[in-house]
N, C-alpha and C positions, 0 to 999 in steps of 0.2 A: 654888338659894339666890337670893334676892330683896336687892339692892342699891339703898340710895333715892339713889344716885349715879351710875345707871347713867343713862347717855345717850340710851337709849330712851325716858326716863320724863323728856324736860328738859319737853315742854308739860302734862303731867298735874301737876294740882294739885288738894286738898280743901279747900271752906272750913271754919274752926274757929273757937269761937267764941274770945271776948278770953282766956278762964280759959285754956285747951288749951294756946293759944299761947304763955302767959309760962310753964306751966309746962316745957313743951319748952325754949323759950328760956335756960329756968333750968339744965334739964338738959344740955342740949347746950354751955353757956357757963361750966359751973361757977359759974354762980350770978347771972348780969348778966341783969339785968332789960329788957324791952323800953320803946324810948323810949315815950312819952303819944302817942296818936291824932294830934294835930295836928304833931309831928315826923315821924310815919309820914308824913301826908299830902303835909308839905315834901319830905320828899326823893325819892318817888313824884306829880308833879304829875302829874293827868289821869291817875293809877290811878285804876279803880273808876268812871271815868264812863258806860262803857255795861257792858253785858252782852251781850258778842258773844263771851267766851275761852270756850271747850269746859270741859265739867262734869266733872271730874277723868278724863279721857280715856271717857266713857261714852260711849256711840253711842246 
């Protein structure tokens, strides 16, 4: 059985697009919506400026 909390899996990640995300977001929060792009940006400064992290753990 496959756990997305398992400790193995802390550097693996997939990108999604904006839809995917608010509705997990939705699901997993009972219903709280994700903040607008430009608050994501603030509290992640210098997220997303390069592209050096590994492709959801693919080799």
């Amino acid at each position: 059985m496959r756990f997305l909390d398992d400790y193995r899996n802390i550097d693996r990640y997939d990108n999604v697009d904006r839809a995917v995300a608010e509705r997990v977001a939705e699901a997993v929060t009972g219903g709280e919506k994700l903040p607008d792009e430009s608050l994501i940006r603030a509290m992640f400064p210098g997220a997303g400026d390069s592209d050096d992290r590994p492709n959801s753990g693919k080799q």
